[in-house]
C-alpha positions in Angstrom: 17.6 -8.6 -45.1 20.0 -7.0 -47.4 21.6 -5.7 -45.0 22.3 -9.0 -42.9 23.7 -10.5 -46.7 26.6 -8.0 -46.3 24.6 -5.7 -49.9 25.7 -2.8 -50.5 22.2 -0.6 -49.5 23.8 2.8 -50.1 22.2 3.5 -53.4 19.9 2.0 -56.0 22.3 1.6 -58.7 23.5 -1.5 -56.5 20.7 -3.1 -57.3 20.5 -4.2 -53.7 16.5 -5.0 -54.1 17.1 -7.2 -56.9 19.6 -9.1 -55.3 17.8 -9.5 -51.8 14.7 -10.8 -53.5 16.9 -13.5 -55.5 18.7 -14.7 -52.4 14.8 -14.8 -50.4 13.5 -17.1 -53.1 16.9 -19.2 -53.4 16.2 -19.7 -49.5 12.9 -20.9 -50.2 13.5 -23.3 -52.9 16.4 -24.7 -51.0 14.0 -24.9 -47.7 11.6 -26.9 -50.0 14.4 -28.9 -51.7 15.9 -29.6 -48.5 12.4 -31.3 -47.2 11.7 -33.0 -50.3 8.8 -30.7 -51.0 8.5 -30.0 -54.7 8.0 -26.8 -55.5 8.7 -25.0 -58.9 10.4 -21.7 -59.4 8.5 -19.3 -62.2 11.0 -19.6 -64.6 10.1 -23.3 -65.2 6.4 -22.0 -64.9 7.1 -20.3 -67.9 8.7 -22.9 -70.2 5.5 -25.2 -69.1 3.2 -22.6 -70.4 5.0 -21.7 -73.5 5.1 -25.9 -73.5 1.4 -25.6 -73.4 0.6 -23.4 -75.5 2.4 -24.7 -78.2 0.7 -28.0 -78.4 -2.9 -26.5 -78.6 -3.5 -27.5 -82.2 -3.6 -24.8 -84.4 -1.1 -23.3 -83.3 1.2 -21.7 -85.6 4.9 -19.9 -84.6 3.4 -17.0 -86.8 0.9 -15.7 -85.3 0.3 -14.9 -81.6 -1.3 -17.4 -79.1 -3.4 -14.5 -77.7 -4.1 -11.0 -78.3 -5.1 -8.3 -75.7 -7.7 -6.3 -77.4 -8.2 -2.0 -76.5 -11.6 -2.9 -74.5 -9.8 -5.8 -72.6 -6.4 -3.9 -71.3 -9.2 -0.9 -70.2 -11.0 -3.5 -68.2 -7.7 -4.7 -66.5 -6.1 -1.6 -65.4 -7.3 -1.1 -61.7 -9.1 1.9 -61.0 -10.1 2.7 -64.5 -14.1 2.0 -65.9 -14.2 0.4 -69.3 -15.3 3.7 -71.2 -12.1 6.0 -69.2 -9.3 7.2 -71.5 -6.1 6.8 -70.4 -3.1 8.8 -71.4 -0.4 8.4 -73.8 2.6 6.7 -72.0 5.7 9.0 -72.7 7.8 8.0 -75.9 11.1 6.5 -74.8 13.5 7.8 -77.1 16.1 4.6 -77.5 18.5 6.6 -79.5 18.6 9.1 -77.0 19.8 6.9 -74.0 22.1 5.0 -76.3 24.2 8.2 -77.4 23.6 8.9 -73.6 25.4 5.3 -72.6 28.4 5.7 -75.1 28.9 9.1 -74.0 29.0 8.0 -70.5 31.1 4.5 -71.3 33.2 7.0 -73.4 32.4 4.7 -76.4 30.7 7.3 -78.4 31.6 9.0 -81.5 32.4 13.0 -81.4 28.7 13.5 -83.0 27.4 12.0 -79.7 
């Protein structure tokens, strides 16, 4: 499919996934659109949710609508029985790959 939309495929760093799956769903929203078949993309999914959510009453900008407890992200990770340990994900070190990005953009400083 990319390929047929004229993407560059040579490499990741294109991004050529990305852009073949926008152009898919833009073809299917216009396919619905264009036989007056509603249809709504996620993005508006979203808002509606967020919409929802917000008029529960109660609800307070403060504090979360809903919080995913230790026990409940276990059960919820395929493969993996309620009592199973999981490891540590690795730490991303932000700073790193920021000096790392202004090195590269030659933006940095000479500490960098």
């Amino acid at each position: 499919m990319a390929e047929r939309l004229g993407i560059d495929t040579s490499t990741e760093r294109t991004l050529w996934r990305d852009r073949a799956i926008v152009e898919i769903n833009r073809a299917v929203l216009f396919s619905f659109d264009s036989a007056r078949v509603t249809i709504t993309d996620h993005h508006s999914e979203a808002l509606h949710r967020l919409a929802l959510l917000r008029s529960v009453p109660g609800a307070d900008a403060r504090r979360p609508m809903f919080t995913v407890t230790t026990e409940g992200a276990q059960r919820i990770r395929p493969g993996k029985s309620p009592g199973s340990q999981s490891p540590e994900p690795p730490q991303i070190r932000y700073d790193v790959l920021s000096r790392m990005n202004r090195r590269r953009l030659g933006t940095g400083s000479s500490e960098d």
